[in-house]
C-alpha positions as CSV (number, residue, x, y, z in Angstrom):
1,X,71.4,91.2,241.1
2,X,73.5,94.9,241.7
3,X,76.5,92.6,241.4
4,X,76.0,90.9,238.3
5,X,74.6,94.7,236.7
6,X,77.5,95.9,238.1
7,X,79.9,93.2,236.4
8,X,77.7,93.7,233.6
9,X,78.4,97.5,233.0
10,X,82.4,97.0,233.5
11,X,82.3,94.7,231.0
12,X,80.8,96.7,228.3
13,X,83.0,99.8,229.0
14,X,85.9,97.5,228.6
15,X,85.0,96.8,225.2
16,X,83.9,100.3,224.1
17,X,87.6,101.4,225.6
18,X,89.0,98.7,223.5
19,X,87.3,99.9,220.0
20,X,88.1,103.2,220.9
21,X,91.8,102.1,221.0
22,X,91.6,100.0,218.1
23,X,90.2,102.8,215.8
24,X,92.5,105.3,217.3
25,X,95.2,103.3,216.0
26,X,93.8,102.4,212.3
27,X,93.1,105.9,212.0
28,X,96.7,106.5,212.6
29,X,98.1,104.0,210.6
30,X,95.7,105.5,207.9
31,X,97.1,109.2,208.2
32,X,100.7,107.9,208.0
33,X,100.1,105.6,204.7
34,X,98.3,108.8,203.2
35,X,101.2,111.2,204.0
36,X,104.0,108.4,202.5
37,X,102.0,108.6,199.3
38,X,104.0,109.9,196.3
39,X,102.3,112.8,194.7
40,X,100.8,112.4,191.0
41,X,104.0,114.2,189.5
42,X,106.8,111.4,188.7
43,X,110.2,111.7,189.3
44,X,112.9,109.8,187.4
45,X,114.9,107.2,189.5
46,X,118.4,107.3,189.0
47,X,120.7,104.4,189.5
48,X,124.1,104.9,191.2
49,X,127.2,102.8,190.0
50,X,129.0,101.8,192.9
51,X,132.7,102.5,192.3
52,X,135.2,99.9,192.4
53,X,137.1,101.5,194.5
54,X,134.5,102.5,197.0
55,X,133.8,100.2,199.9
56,X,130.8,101.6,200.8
57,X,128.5,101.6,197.5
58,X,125.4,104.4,198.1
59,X,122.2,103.2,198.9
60,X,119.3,103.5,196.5
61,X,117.0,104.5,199.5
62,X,119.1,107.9,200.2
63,X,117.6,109.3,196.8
64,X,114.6,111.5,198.2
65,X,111.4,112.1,196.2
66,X,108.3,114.3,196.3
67,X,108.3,117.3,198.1
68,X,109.6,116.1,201.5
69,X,113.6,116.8,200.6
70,X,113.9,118.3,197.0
71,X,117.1,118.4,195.6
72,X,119.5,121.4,196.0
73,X,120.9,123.4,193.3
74,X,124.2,122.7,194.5
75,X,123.7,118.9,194.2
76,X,123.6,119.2,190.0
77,X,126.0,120.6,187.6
78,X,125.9,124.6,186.5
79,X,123.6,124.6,189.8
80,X,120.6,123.5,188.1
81,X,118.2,120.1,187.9
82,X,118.0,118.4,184.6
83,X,115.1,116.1,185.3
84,X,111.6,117.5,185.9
85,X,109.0,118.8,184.0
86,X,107.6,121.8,185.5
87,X,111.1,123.6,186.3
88,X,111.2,126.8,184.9
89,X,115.2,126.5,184.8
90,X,114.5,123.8,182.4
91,X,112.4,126.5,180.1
92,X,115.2,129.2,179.8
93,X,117.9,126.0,179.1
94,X,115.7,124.6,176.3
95,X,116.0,128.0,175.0
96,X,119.5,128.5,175.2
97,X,120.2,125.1,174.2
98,X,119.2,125.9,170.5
99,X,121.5,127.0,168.7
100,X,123.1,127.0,164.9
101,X,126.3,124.5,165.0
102,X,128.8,123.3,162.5
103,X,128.3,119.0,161.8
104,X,129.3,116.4,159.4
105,X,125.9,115.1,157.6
106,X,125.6,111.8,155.9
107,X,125.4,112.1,152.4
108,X,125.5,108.8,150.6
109,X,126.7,108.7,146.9
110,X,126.7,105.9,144.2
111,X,130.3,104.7,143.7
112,X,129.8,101.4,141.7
113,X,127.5,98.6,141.2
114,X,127.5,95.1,141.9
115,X,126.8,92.7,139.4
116,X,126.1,89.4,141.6
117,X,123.1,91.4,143.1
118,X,122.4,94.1,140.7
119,X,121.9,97.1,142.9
120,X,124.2,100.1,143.0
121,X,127.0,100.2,146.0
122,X,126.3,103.6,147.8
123,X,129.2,105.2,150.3
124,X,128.8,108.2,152.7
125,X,130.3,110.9,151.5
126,X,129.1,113.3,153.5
127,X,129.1,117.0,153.5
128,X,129.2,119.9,155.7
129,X,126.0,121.8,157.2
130,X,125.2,124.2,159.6
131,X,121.9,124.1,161.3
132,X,119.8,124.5,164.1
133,X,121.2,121.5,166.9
134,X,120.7,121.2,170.8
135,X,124.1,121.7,172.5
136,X,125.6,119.2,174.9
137,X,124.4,119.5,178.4
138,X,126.9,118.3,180.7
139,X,126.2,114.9,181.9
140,X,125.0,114.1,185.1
141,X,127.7,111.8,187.0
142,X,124.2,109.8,188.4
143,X,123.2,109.5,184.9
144,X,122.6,105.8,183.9
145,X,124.8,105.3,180.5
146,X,122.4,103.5,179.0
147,X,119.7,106.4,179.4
148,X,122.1,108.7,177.7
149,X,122.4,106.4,174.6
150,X,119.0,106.1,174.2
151,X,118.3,109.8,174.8
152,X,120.9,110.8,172.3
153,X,119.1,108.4,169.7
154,X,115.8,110.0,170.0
155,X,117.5,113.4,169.9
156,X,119.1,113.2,166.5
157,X,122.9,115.1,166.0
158,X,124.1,116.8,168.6
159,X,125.7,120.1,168.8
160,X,129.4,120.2,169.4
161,X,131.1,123.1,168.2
162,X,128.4,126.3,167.8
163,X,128.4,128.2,165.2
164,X,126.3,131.2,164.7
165,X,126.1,134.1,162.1
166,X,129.5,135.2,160.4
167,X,130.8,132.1,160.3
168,X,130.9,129.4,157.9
169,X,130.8,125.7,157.8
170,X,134.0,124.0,155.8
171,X,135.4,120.5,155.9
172,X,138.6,120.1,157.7
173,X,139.8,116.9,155.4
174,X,139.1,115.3,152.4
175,X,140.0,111.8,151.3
176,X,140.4,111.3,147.7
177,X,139.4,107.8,147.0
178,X,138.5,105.5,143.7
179,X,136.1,103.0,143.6
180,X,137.3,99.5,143.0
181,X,133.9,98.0,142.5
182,X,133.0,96.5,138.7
183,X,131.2,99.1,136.9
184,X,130.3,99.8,133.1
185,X,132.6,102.9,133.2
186,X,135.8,103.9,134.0
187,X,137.3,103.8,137.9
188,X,135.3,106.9,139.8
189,X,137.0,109.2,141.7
190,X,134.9,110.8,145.0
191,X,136.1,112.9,147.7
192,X,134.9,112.0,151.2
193,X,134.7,114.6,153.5
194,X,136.4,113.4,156.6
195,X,135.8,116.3,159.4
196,X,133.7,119.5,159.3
197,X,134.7,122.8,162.0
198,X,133.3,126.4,162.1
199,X,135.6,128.7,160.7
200,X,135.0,133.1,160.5
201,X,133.4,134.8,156.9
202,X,136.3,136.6,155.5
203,X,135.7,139.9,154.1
204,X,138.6,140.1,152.0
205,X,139.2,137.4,149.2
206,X,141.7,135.5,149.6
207,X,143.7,131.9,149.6
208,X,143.3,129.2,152.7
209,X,144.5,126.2,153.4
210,X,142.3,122.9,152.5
211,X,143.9,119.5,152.8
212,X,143.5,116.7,151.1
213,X,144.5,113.0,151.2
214,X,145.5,111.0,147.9
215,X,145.8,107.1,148.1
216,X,144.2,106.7,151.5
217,X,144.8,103.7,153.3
218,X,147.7,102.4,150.9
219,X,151.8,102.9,151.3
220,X,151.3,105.9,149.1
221,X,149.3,107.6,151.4
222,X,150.1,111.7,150.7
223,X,148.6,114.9,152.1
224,X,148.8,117.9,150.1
225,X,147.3,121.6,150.8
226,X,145.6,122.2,147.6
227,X,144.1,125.3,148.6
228,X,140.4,127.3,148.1
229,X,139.0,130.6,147.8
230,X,137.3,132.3,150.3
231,X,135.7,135.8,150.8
232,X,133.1,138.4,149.5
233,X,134.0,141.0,146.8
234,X,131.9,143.5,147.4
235,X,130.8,144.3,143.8
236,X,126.8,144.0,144.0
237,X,124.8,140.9,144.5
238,X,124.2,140.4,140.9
239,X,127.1,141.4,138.8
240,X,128.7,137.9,139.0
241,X,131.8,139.1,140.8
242,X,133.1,136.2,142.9
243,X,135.8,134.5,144.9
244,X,138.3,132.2,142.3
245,X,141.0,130.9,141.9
246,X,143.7,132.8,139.2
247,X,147.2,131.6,140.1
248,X,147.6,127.9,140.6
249,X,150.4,125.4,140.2
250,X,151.0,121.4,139.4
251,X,152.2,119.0,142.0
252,X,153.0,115.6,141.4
253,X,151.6,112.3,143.7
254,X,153.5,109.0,143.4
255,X,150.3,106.2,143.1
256,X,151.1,103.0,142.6
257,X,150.2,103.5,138.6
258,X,154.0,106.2,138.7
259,X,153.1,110.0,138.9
260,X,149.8,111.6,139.4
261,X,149.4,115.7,138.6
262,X,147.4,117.6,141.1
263,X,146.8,121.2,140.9
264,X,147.4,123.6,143.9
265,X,145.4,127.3,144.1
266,X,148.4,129.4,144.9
267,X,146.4,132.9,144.4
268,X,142.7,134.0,144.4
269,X,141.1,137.3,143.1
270,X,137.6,138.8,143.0
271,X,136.8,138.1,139.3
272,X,133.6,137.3,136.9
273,X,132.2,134.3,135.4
274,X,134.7,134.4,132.8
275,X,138.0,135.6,134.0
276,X,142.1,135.4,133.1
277,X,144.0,132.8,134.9
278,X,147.8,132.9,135.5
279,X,149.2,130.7,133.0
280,X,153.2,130.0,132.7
281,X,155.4,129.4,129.7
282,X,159.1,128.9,129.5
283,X,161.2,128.6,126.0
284,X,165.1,129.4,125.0
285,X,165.8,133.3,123.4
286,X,168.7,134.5,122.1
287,X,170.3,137.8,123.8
288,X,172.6,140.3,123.1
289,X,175.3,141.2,125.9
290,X,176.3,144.6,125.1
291,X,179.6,144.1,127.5
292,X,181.2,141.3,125.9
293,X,179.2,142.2,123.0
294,X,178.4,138.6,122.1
295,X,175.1,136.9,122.0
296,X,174.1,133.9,124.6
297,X,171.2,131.7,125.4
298,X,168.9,131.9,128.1
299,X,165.8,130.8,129.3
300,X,162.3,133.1,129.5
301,X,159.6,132.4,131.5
302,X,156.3,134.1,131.0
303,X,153.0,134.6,132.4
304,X,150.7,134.3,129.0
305,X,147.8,133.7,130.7
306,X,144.5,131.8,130.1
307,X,140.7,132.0,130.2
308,X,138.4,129.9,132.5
309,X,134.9,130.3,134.0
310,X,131.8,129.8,132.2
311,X,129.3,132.3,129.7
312,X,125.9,132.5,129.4
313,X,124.0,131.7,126.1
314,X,122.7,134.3,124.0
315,X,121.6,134.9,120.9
316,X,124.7,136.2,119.4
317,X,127.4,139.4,119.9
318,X,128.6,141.7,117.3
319,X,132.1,142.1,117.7
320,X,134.2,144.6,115.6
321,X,136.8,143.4,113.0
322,X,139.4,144.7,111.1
323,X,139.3,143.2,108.4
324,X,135.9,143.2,107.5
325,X,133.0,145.4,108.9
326,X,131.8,143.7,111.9
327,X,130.8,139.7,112.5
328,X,128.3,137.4,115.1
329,X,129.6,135.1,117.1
330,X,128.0,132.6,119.5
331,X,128.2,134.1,123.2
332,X,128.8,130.9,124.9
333,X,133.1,130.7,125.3
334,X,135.0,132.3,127.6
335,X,137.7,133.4,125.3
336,X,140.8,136.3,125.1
337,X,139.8,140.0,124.8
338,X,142.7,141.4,124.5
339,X,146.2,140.3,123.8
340,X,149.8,142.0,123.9
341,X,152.5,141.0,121.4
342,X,155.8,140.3,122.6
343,X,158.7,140.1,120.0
344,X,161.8,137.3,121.0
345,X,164.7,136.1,118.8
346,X,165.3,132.2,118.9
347,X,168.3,130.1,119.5
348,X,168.3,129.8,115.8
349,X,168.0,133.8,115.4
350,X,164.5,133.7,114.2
351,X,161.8,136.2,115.7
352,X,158.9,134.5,117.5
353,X,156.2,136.3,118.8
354,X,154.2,135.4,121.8
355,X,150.9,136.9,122.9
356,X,150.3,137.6,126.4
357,X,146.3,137.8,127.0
358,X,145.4,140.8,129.1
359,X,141.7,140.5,129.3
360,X,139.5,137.7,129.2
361,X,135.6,138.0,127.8
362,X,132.5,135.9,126.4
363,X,132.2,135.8,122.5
């Protein structure tokens, strides 16, 4: 009986030792599985191209997350991590990332129409702004390519050249083109702006470059600097002084249709709404040479001038005459103020007087 208790008793302790061991070992296996848990914040997985040239292509396993081995500020480019949300790194570069840049927008236009499916034919023209953008971040060499695509469609325009206050938004090119669809009218001209850059305000008013293409596309492809104004005439806000153009010149484009005339802005001036323009005539006088004292014929070439701009409608100006006490005119043409007499004697040695207008006003 002591022997068969005893065996008894040796038995059961065997078994309590056993489920001692066996929880011991689950509770381990537990702890473990609970410590390899991710934590709730997600991390973006990033997947490494192996180079062609590398024999030994990274493993995705080497890409730690969680807490256990966060990444190193040396690992990223400028020193610090892109990805994550509750990096305060990432706070001051959103901040700094906004900034007002210099971009070609679309701008669509109606060129023509087609007749087989009546509905207008529209082209992007586009046009130059300057807006708020994000500015490129530097792409991280993990980066999957097809990430950055998508990213950059949900982003909109991105920044590439900034520019901020003082400067100004111009187009670098424009393509002169004519629509060859059938319309009702006659063949439209439009100018499509081909590149847009960030260029200084300049305080003093004066002529720059501006390029344009005529025929584009065709053997009589030609680019010609046709010029603009640009600056600020400091003349108060609202006394209609401005920036234009008051010397130009004709250039000629060979099309396939023989000689096309293009003007060229060769001089700009701080002038009004209605302002003189440089203007040149030539014609043959007759002069006296006092040496051989004989007469001979040469040519003259004069700057007579001419009035452009615009007026604004009124009622009516009274404007002193000569011949008659005084008379109202319409105040809606920009026409001659003032004009200077100049006496010449012909070829034929009659006297011809030309006028040269000095000031230019609306009446």
């Amino acid at each position: 009986m002591r022997i068969f208790s005893t065996k008894h008793t040796a038995i059961m302790l065997f078994q309590w030792t056993s489920c001692c061991l066996i929880y011991a070992i689950v509770a381990s296996l537990l702890a473990r599985h609970v410590r390899a848990v991710p934590p709730t914040r997600t991390t973006k997985r990033t997947h490494v191209a192996p180079s062609v040239s590398d024999p030994n292509p990274p493993i995705q396993a080497s890409f730690y997350q969680g807490s256990e081995q966060p990444a190193a500020e040396s690992d990223w480019p400028s020193g610090k991590i892109l990805d994550g949300d509750s990096s305060s790194t990432l706070a001051d570069e959103a901040v700094e990332a906004v900034t007002k840049c210099c971009y070609r927008q679309k701008k669509y236009h109606t060129i023509g129409f087609d007749t087989s499916a009546r509905r207008p034919i529209r082209k992007d023209i586009g046009r130059c702004r300057r807006t708020y953008l994000d500015r490129t971040v530097p792409r991280d060499p993990t980066q999957n390519p097809g990430d950055l695509v998508k990213r950059r469609r949900r982003q909109g325009p991105v920044c590439d050249q900034p520019c901020e206050d003082g400067n100004v938004c111009l187009p670098t090119r424009t393509l002169l083109e004519r629509s060859l669809y059938a319309n009702a009218w006659s063949p439209l001209d439009y100018e499509v702006i081909e590149g847009c850059h960030c260029v200084p305000k300049l305080h003093p008013c004066e002529r720059k470059p501006l390029y344009k293409v005529f025929h584009h596309n065709t053997p009589y492809e030609t680019t010609i600097d046709v010029g603009e104004c640009r600056g600020r005439c400091f003349n108060g806000r609202d006394s209609g002084i401005d920036c234009r153009a008051t010397k130009n010149k004709t250039e000629t484009v060979l099309g396939p249709n023989g000689h096309e005339c293009v003007d060229v802005i060769t001089g700009c001036s701080c002038t009004g709404s209605c302002y003189r323009a440089s203007h040149m005539v030539a014609f043959y006088i007759r002069k006296f040479n006092e040496t051989t004292e004989e007469y001979y014929d040469t040519v003259q070439e004069m700057d007579v001038g001419k009035c452009l701009g615009s007026c604004t409608e009124k009622k009516g100006i009274c404007i002193r005459r000569t011949n008659c006490a005084a008379v109202l005119l319409p105040n809606t043409y920009c026409s001659p103020k003032e004009y200077v007499p100049h006496i010449f004697q012909t070829p034929e040695g009659e006297d011809m007087t030309v006028h040269v207008i000095n000031e230019c006003r609306c009446i």
